[in-house]
Residue, then its C-alpha position, 0 to 999 in steps of 0.5 A: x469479532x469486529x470486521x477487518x477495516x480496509x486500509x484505504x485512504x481515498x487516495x487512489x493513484x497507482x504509482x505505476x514504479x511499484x504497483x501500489x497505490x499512493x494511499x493505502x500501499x495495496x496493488x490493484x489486485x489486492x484492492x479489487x479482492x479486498x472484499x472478498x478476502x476473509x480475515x485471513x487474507x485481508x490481514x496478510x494484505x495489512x502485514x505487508x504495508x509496513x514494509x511498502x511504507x518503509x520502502x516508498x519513504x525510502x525512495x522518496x527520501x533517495x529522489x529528494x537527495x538526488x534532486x538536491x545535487 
């Protein structure tokens, strides 16, 4: 079974509003466990950044509305 990949984009800047990094949508925690996590851990890592994804363009797309007022 191949090993899991980290999600990291070498873009890393916490955001301090969410706690997640700009690239790879992880916490500082999750990335400092990142390995030594098993596949267990590291895959429920990768389920949740969908949903950080969604949530950050959803903040972005609201402060872009708002700069345009």
């Amino acid at each position: 079974m191949a090993a899991i990949a980290s999600p990291c984009t070498s873009v890393c800047t916490i955001d301090p509003a969410t706690g997640w990094c700009a690239g790879c949508l992880r916490t500082i925690d999750e990335i400092a466990a990142w390995g030594s996590l098993d596949d267990r851990g590291k895959r429920a890592v990768w389920k949740l950044l969908p949903v950080r994804r969604a949530e950050r363009d959803r903040r972005a797309a609201a402060a872009a509305s708002e700069a345009a007022r």
